[in-house]
C-alpha positions as CSV (number, residue, x, y, z in Angstrom):
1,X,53.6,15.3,-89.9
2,X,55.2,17.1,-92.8
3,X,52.7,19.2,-94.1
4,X,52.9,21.1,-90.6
5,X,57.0,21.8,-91.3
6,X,57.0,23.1,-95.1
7,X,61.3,22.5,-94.0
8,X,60.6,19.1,-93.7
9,X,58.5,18.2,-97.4
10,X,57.3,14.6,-98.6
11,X,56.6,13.6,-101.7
12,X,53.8,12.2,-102.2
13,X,51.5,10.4,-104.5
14,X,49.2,12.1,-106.5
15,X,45.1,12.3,-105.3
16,X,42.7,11.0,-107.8
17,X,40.5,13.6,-109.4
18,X,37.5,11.0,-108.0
19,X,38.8,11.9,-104.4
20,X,38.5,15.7,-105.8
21,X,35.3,15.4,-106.9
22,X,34.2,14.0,-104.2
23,X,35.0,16.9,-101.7
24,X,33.6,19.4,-103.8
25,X,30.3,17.5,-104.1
26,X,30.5,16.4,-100.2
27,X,31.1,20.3,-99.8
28,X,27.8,21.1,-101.7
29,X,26.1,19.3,-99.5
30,X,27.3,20.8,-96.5
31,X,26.6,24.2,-97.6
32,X,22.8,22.8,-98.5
33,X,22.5,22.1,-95.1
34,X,19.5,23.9,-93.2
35,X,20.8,26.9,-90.8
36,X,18.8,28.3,-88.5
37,X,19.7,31.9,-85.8
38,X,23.3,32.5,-84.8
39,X,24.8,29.1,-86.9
40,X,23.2,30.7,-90.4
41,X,26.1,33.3,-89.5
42,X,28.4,31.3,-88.0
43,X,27.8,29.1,-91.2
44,X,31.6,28.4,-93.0
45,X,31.7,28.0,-96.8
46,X,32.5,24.5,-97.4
47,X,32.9,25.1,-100.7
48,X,34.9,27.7,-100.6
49,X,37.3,26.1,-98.8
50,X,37.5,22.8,-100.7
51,X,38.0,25.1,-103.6
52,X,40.9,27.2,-101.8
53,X,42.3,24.1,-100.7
54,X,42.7,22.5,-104.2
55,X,43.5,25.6,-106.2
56,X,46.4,26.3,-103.4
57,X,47.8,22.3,-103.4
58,X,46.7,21.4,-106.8
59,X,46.2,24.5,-109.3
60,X,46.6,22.6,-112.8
61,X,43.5,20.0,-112.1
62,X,41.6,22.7,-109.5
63,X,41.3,26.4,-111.2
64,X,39.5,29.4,-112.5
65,X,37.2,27.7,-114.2
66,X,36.1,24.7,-112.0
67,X,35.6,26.9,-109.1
68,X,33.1,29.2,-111.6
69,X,31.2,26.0,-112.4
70,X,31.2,24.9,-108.8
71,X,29.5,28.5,-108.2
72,X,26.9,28.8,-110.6
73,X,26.2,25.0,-108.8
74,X,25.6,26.4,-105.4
75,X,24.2,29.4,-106.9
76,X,21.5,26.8,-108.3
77,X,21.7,24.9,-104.6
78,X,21.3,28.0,-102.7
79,X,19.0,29.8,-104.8
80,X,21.1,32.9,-105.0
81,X,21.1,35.6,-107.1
82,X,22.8,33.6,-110.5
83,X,26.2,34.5,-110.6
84,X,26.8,35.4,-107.1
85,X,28.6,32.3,-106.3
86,X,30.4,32.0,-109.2
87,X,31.8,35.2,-109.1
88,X,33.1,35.0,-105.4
89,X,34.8,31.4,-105.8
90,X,36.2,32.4,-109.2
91,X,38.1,35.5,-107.4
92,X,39.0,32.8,-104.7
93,X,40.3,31.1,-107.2
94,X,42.2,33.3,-108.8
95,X,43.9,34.1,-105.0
96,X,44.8,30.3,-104.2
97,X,46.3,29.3,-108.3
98,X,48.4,32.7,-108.1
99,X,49.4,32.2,-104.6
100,X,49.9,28.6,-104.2
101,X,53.2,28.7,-103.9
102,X,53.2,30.9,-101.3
103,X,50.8,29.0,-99.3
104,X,52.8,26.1,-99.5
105,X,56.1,28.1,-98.2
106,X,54.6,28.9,-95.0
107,X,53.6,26.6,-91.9
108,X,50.3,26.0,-91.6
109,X,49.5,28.5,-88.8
110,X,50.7,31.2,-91.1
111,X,48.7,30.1,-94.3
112,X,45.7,30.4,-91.9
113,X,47.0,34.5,-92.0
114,X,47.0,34.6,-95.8
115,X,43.7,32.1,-96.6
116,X,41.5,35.0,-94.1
117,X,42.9,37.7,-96.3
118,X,41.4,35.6,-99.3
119,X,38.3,34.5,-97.4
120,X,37.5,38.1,-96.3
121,X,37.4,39.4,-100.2
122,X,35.6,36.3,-101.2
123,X,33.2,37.4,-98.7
124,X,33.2,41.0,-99.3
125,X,31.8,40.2,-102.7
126,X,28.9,38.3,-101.0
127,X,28.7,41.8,-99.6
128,X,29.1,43.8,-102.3
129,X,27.0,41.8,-104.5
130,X,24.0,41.8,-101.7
131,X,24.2,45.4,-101.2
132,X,23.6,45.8,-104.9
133,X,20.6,43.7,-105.1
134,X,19.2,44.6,-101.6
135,X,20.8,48.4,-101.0
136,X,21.9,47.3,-97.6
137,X,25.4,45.0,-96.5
138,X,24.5,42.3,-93.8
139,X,27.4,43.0,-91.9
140,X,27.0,39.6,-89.7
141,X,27.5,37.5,-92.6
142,X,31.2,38.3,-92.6
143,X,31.3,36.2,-89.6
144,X,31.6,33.0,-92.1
145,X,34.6,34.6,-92.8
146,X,36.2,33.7,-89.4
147,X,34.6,30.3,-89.5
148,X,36.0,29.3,-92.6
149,X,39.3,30.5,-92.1
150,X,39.2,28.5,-88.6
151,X,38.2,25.4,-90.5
152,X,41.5,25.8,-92.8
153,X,44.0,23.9,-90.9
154,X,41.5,20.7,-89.6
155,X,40.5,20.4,-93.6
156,X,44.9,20.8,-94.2
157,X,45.8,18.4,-91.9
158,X,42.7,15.3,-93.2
159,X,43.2,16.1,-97.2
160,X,47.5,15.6,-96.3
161,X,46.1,12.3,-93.8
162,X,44.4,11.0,-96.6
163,X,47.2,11.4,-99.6
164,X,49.8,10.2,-97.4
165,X,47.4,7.2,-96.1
166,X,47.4,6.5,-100.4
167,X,50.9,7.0,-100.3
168,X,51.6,4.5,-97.5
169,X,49.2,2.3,-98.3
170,X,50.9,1.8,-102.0
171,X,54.1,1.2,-100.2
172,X,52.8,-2.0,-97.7
């Protein structure tokens, strides 16, 4: 298990944009799921942290612009005010292509640190924005925010299973 010991690194072989594609889409659908009471505010942003995920390991295929077309996507799935997504996941973004490398420098305990610092301004401008529209924050919905950081590491750990399954599986 190297991705848990950035000391220890493996190369590996590249993923397939399909395999790319296919989380993000797989992560729309997740986020279209029906909510109801206390899990509409437990509710993590799938998307968002597909997006995180692939502009942290893979910032020349996965960036700025993607992640704003992915938005005004769920903006259309969610029925959100136009923009609103698009606007959050392109600051997300922006936070995992410029850090990426530091991401990657740290285990994957203390990325979980640095992805809730960019999950909690991703979802402070779900705030901010609803505050505009509405004139009043829903402070509840920052609970996502601790949901989707706790879903970063079990989402690390399968997307590294899976490109090292490619990678042994090319080897045999």
């Amino acid at each position: 298990m190297s991705y848990l010991d950035p000391d220890n690194p493996e190369i590996q072989r590249p993923i397939s944009n399909t395999f790319i594609v296919i989380s993000i889409l797989v992560a729309l659908f997740l986020n279209g799921l029906p909510w109801e009471g206390i899990w509409l505010m437990l509710r993590p942003d799938f998307v968002a942290l597909v997006m995180l995920y692939w502009c942290a390991h893979k910032p020349l295929r996965v960036g700025i612009g993607l992640s704003w077309a992915v938005g005004i996507l769920a903006d259309v799935a969610d029925a959100s005010l136009f923009g609103q997504h698009a606007l959050a996941y392109t600051l997300l973004a922006f936070g995992g292509v410029i850090l990426h490398h530091r991401l990657k420098m740290f285990y994957l305990r203390q990325q979980t640190t640095q992805v809730f610092v960019i999950f909690a301004l991703t979802y402070t401008v779900y705030a901010l924005v609803h505050w505009q529209v509405n004139g009043y924050v829903v402070w509840t919905y920052l609970l996502g925010c601790l949901t989707s950081t706790m879903l970063w590491a079990p989402l690390s750990i399968t997307f590294q299973a899976v490109q090292q399954m490619r990678a042994d599986n090319k080897v045999s």
